[in-house]
N, C-alpha and C positions, 0 to 999 in steps of 0.2 A: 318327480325327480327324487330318487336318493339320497346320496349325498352332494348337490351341486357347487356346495364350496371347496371341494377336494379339488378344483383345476389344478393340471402340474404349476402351471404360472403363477399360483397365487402363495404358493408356500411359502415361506420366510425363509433366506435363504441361507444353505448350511453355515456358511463364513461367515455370519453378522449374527452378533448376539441381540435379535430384537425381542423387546418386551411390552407388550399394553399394558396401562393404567385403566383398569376399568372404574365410571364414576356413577354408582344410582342416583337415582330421584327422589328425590323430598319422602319425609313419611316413611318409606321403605327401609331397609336394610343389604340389599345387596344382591341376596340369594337369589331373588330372580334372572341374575346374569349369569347362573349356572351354567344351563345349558348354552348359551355363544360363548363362554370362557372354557367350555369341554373343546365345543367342535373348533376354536381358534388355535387349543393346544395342538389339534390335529395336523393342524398346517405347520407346526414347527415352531410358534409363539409362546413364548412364557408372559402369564395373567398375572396381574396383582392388582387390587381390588381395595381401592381407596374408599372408607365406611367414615360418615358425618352426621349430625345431628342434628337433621333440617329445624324441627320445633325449636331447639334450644339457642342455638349459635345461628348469629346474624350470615349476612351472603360473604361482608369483607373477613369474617372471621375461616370461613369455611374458605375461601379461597386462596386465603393467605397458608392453612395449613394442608391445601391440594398443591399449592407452589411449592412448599416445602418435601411433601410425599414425593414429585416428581425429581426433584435434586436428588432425593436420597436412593432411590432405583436404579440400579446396575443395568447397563445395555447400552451399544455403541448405536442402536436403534430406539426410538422411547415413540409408538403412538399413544393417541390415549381418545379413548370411547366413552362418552358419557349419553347416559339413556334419561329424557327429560328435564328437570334443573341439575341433572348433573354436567349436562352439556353446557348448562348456561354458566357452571362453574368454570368448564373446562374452555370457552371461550375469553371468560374475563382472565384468568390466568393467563393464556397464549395471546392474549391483547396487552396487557399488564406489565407480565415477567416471563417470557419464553424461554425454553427451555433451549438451549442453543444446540441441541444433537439433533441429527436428522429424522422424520418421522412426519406422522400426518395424522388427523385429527377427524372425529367423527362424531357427530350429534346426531342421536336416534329418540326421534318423538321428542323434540325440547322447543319451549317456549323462547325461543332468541329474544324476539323483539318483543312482549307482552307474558302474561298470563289471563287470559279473559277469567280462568275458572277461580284463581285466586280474589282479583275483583268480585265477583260475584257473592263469594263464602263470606267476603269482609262487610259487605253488604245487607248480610244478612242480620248483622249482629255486630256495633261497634267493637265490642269485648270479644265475644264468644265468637265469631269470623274467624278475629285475629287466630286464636292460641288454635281455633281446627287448620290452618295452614300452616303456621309456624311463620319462627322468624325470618328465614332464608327467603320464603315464598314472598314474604309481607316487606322486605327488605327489595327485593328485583322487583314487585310492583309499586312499588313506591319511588320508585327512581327510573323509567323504564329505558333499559340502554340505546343507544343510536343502531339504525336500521342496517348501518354496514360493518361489514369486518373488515377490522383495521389490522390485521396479525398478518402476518408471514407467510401461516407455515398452508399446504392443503387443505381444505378444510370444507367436508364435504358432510351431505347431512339426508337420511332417509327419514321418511316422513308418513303417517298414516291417513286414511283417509274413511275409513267405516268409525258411525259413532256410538261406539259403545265402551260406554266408563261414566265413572259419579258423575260427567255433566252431563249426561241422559237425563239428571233426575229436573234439570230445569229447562223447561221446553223455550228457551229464550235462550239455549246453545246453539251459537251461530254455526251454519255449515260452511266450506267442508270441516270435519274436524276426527282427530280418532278415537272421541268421548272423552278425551280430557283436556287436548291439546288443540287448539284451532291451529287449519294447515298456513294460513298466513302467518301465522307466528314465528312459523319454524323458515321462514324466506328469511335472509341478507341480501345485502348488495355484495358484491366481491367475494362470493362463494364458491371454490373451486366447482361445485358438483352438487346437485338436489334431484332426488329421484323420491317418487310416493307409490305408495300399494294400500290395495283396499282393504289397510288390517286397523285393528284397534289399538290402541297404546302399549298395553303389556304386550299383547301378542307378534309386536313387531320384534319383539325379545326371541320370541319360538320361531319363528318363519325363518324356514331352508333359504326361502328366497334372499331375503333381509342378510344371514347368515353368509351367503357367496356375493351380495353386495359388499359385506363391510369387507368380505376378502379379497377383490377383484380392485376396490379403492386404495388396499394397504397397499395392495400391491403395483396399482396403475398410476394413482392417483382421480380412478376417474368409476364413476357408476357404468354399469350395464344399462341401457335405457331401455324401461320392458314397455313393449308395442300394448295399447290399449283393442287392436286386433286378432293378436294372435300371440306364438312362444316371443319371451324376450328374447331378446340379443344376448342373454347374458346364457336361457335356456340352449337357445342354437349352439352355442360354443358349449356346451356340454353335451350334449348330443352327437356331435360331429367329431369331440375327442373321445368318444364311447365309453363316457359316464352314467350317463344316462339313457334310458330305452326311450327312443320313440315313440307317441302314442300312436 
């Protein structure tokens, strides 16, 4: 596949000024949501990219001031994407303080209802656990949120499934998982939409696939559900609108 999030359907549409909130993960800094903040602009979406300080600032601190970033964003449309605990930010806010404009919501590789791999690092070291996750991590496993989503708005969530990332390094990471993230983690109750591929944490950031999922949900409300036999459904319709070559 090409470019398979380029469907005409999924573009954002000329007469709505819609904009994502993109939200990273713990640790990080952002940049890795480069490349799906490039190919989202393609579709017609304007990015802005909410950056927090997992180690330093607690989970209600960081969320109180992702509630506040989302007020302040122009667009008569507002989704907002978070990849990892940013999604876990981005659900307590949209449970919390929703944002009242229309729009829909996306948790990519996030620990909803747990972190196994936080527990564990904390485990290892009363002190020294702690300060390697940081507060955010050690603040959402120490309170672990209820199973369902209680919010509004769509809320739909792709998932990894190969385990490759820092919990590789403790042979007591439960499967299935994407090496950082166990896939039961990332379930709710009351979940618009849960779709999984056999990628690993970060790399669910790089996949074309992933990429025409989050664009097919903005714009449906609903994932492509890819066949564990053959092209997804999400492939077929790119194919047939002759985006992509047939193999």
């Amino acid at each position: 596949m090409s470019s398979p999030w380029l469907h005409p359907e999924w573009r954002s549409p000329a007469s709505t000024q819609a904009t994502i909130v993109m939200v990273h993960g713990a640790v990080v800094d952002g940049y890795e949501m480069f490349l799906l903040r490039r190919r989202l602009h393609q579709l017609g979406y304007r990015t802005r990219l909410f950056q927090y300080r997992s180690m330093l600032r607690g989970l209600d601190n960081n969320v109180a001031r992702l509630a506040k970033f989302i007020r302040e964003t122009e667009g008569d449309t507002l989704h907002v994407i978070g990849h990892s605990m940013g999604g876990v930010l981005v659900r307590k806010v949209f449970e919390q303080a929703p944002d009242p404009r229309p729009g829909r919501l996306i948790a990519i590789g996030s620990p909803l209802r747990d972190c196994w791999i936080g527990h564990r690092f904390e485990r290892l070291h009363p002190h020294i656990g702690r300060l390697m996750v940081g507060r955010t991590v050690h603040d959402h496993i120490t309170h672990p949120p209820s199973r369902v989503w209680s919010g509004v708005r769509d809320f739909g969530v792709i998932a990894g499934t190969y385990p490759f990332g820092i919990g590789a390094i403790f042979k007591s990471l439960p499967t299935p998982s994407d090496g950082v993230v166990l896939l039961d983690e990332t379930k709710l109750q009351g979940l618009r939409d849960h779709v999984t591929y056999r990628i690993n944490h970060f790399g669910l950031l790089l996949s074309k696939r992933c990429t025409a999922q989050v664009a097919c949900f903005l714009a449906t409300g609903k994932f492509a559900q890819p066949s564990p036999d053959g092209p997804s459904a999400l492939e077929a319709r790119a194919v047939v609108s002759g985006l992509v070559k047939a193999d």
